[in-house]
C-alpha positions in Angstrom: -51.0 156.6 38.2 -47.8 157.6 36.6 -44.9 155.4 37.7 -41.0 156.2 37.4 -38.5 153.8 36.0 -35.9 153.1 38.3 -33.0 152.4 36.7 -31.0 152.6 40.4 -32.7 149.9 41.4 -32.4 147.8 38.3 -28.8 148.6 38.2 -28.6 147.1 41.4 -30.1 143.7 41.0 -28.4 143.0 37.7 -25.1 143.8 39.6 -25.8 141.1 42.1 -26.7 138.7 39.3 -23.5 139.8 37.4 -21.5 139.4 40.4 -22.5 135.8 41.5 -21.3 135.1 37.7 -18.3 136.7 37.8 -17.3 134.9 40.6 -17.6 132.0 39.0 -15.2 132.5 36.9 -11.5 131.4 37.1 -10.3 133.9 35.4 -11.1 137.9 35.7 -12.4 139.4 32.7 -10.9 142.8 31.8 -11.6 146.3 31.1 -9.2 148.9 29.9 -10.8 152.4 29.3 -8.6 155.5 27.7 -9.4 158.5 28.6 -7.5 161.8 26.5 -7.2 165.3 28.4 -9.1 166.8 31.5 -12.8 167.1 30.7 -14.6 167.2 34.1 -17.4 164.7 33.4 -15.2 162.2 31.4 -13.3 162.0 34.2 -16.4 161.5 36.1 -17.7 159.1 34.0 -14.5 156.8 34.0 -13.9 156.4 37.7 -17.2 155.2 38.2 -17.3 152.6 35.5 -13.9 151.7 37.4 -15.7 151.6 40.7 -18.8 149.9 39.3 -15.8 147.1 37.9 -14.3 146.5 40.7 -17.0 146.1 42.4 -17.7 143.1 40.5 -14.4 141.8 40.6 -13.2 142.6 36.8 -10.3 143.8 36.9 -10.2 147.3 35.0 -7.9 149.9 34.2 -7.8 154.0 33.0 -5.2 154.7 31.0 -5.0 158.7 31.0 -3.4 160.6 28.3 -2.4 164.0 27.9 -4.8 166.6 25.6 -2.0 167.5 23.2 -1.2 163.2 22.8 -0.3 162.3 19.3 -3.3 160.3 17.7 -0.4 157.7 16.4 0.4 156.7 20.3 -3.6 156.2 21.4 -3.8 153.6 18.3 -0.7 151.9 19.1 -2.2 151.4 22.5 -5.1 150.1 21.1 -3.2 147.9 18.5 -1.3 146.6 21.9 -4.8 145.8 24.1 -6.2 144.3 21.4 -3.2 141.8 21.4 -3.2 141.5 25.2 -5.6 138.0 26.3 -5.9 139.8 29.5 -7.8 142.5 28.0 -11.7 141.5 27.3 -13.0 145.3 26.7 -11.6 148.1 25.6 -13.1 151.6 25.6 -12.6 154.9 24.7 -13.7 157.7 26.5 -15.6 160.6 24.1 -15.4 163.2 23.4 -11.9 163.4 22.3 -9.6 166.6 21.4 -10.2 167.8 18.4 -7.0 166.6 16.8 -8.2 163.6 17.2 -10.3 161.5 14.1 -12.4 159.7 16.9 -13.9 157.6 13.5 -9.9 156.2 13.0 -9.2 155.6 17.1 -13.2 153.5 17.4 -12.0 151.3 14.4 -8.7 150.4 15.8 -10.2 148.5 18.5 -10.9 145.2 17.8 -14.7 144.4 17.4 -14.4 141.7 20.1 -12.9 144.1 21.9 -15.6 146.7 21.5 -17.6 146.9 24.7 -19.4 150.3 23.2 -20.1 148.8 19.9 -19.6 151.6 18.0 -16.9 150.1 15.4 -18.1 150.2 12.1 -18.3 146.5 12.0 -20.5 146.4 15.6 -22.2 149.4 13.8 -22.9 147.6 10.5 -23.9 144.5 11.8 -26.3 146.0 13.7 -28.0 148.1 11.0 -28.2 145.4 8.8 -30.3 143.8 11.2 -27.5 141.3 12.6 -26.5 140.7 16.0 -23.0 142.3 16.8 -20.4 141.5 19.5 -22.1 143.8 22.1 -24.7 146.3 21.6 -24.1 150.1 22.4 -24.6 150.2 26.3 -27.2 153.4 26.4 -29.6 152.5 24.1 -29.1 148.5 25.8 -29.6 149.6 29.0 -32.7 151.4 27.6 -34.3 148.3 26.5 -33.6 146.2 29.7 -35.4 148.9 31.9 -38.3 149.0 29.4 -38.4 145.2 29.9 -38.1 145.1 33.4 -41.4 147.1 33.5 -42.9 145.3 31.0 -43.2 147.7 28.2 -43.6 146.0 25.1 -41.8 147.4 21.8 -43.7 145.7 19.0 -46.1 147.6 16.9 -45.2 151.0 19.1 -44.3 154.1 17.6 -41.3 155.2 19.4 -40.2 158.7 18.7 -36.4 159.1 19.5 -35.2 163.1 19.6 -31.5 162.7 18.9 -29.7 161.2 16.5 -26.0 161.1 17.6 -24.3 157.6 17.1 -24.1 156.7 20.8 -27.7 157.1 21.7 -30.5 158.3 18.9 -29.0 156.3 15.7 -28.1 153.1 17.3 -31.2 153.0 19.5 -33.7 153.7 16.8 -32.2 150.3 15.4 -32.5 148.6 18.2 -36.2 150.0 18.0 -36.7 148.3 14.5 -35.3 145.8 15.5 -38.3 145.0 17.9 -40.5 145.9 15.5 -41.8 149.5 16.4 -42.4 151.8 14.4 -39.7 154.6 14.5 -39.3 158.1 14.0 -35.6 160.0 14.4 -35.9 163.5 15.2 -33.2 166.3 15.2 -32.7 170.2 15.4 -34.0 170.4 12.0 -36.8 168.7 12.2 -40.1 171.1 11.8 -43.0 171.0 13.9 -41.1 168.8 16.3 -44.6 169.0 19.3 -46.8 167.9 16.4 -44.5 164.7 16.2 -43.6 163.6 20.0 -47.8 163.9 20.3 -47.6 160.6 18.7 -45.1 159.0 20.4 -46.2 156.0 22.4 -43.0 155.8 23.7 -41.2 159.1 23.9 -37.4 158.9 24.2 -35.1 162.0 24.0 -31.3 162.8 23.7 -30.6 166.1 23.5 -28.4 167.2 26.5 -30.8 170.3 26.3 -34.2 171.8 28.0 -37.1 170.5 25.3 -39.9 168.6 26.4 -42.5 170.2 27.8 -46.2 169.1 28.8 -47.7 169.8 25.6 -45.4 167.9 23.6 -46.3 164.3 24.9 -49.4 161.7 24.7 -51.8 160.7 27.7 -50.4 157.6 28.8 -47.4 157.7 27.3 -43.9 156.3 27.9 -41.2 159.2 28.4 -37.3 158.2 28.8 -35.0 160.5 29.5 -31.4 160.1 28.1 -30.4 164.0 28.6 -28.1 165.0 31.7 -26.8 168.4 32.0 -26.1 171.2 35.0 -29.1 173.9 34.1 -28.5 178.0 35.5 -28.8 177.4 39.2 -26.4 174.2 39.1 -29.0 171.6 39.8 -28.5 168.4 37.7 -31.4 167.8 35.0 -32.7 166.1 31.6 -34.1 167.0 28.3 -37.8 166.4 30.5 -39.6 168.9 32.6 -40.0 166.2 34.9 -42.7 167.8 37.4 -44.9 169.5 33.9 -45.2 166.1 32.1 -45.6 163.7 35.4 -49.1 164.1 35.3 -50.2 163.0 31.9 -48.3 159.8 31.3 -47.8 156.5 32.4 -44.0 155.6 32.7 -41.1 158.2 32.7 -37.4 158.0 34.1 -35.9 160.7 35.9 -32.7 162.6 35.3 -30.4 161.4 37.6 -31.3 157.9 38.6 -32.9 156.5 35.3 -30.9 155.7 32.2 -27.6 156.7 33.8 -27.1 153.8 35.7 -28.5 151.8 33.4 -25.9 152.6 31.0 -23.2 151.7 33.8 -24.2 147.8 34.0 -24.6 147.5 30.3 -21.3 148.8 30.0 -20.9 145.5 32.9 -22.7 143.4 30.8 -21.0 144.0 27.6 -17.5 143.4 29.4 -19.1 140.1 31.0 -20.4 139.1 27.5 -17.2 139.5 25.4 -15.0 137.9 28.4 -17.5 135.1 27.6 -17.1 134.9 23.3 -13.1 135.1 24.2 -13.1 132.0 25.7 -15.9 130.6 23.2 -13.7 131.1 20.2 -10.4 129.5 21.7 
């Protein structure tokens, strides 16, 4: 029997645990998120991790620019919340305008500061197989639902289609990390079916229609990291949900599964560097 990963319900019962901690604390921790221009789902995206804050009592802000804002006056807001001691997390809302080096506005923030953890020191510790301030919150939040359902990592072969630097590069790390054995697909990739076939543990980051019942194991693992609006408006995932179902034995659906999950890592990491701040006065 094939059963889905419920990363609503997850989110929910780490949220209570994060909030009894939270509580506990005399002082707030603090999230400051910067988001650039009018993109739809970025603006989505950033009221809910302000609603999923403030819900826990952290006290977080949005600071919204304009789309034509200099580059210069996003990193001297950066350079100012990374001298704030009010201000735990910082993060910044992708994808930026293209004027923008999004490589030169990620590595202003301080890596203690770096709830995403995609600075290149976060990123370097964590391919050189060190632990960095915070790991990235999707491929984290990822992992926690795995091992809430008690899917174990070691000696798997985890096939990840994707390989941006928020989800597929930092997660097939992660991966190592936990000794499985990876493979990193892509658009150029050839005979891509031949290779998720393998997969014990099928993950996929596309953001477009691809995996289709022929292209996973019996008894597999499929996670589903893809969200997008498909012809007829309906929200969906890189997964035909309905065509694999039958043949595996864990999946996550699109919405409901790895969205939310990301959410309270994105909680977690805040939490987590709140704590080293007052580790290292």
């Amino acid at each position: 029997m094939t059963v889905t990963l419920d990363g609503k319900a997850l989110k929910e019962k780490l949220l209570q645990q994060l909030k009894v901690k939270v509580d506990g604390f005399d002082k707030k921790p603090g999230l400051s998120v910067i988001l650039v221009g009018d993109n739809p789902a970025s603006i989505l995206y950033v009221n809910n991790k302000k609603k999923t804050a403030e819900k826990l009592g952290i006290h977080s802000e949005i600071i919204h620019y304009d789309i034509d804002t200099p580059q210069e006056v996003i990193i001297n807001k950066i350079n100012e919340l990374n001298n704030n001691d009010n201000v735990n997390a910082i993060l910044v809302q992708l994808p930026l305008p293209p004027h923008i080096d999004k490589f030169k506005i990620i590595d202003a923030i301080n890596p203690q500061k770096d709830v995403d953890g995609f600075t290149f020191y976060n990123s370097g510790k964590l391919f050189s197989g060190e632990e960095p301030f915070v790991y990235p919150c999707t491929p984290k939040g990822i992992l926690l639902l795995l091992k809430e359902y008690n899917i174990t990592l070691e000696g798997k072969h985890v096939v990840i289609v994707g390989r941006s630097n928020i989800a597929g590069k930092p997660l097939a790390m992660m991966m190592l990390n936990n000794n499985a054995t990876v493979t990193l697909c892509h658009s150029y990739t050839k005979n891509l079916e031949q290779i998720t076939k393998t997969a014990d543990i099928l993950i996929s980051a596309t953001g477009h229609d691809i995996i289709k019942k022929g292209m996973v194991k019996k008894g597999s693992v499929v996670i589903d990291v893809g969200i997008f609006k498909d012809e007829n408006g309906k929200t969906r995932g890189d997964v035909d949900f309905s065509d694999v179902y039958p043949d595996i034995s864990y999946i996550s659906p699109v919405p409901g599964g790895v969205g939310p999950m990301t959410i309270i890592s994105l909680m977690l990491n805040t939490v987590e560097l709140y704590e080293k701040s007052l580790n290292n006065k």
